[in-house]
C-alpha positions, 0 to 999 in steps of 0.5 A: 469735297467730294459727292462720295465723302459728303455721303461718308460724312453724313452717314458716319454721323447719323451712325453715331447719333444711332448708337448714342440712342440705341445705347441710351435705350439699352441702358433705360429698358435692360440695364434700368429696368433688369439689371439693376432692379434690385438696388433701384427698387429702394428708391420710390417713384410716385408710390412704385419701386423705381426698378419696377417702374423703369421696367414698366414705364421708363424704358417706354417714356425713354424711347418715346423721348429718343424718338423725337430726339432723333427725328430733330437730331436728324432733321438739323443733321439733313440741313447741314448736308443740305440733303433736306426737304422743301 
């Protein structure tokens, strides 16, 4: 396999592993905590309607969360490619 495909390769799937965060946090923090606020707000989570919640909290503890999933998503995607640190 080529140099240039292998750099193909890895950056095709460090987009996709982009994209499913970026989609999980968009979901979390706009779809969650806006666009479904309402219906959500039936539901109680420690003593906080669960649309407030997410609004407030959630989408801040989902990112958090994506974060580090993305940092050892990355790291085991590097060694894969054996483009990663000593």
């Amino acid at each position: 396999m080529s140099e240039q495909t292998q750099r193909n390769q890895y950056w095709q799937a460090n987009l996709k592993i982009m994209a499913v965060c970026l989609s999980v946090w968009f979901i979390a923090s706009f779809g969650l905590g806006i666009l479904f606020a309402g219906p959500l707000n039936g539901i109680q989570l420690f003593g906080f309607p669960l649309g407030f919640w997410f609004a407030q909290q959630g989408s801040i503890y989902t990112f958090l969360i994506l974060i580090f999933y993305y940092a050892w998503r990355m790291n085991r995607l590097d060694r894969e490619f054996d483009v990663h640190e000593e």
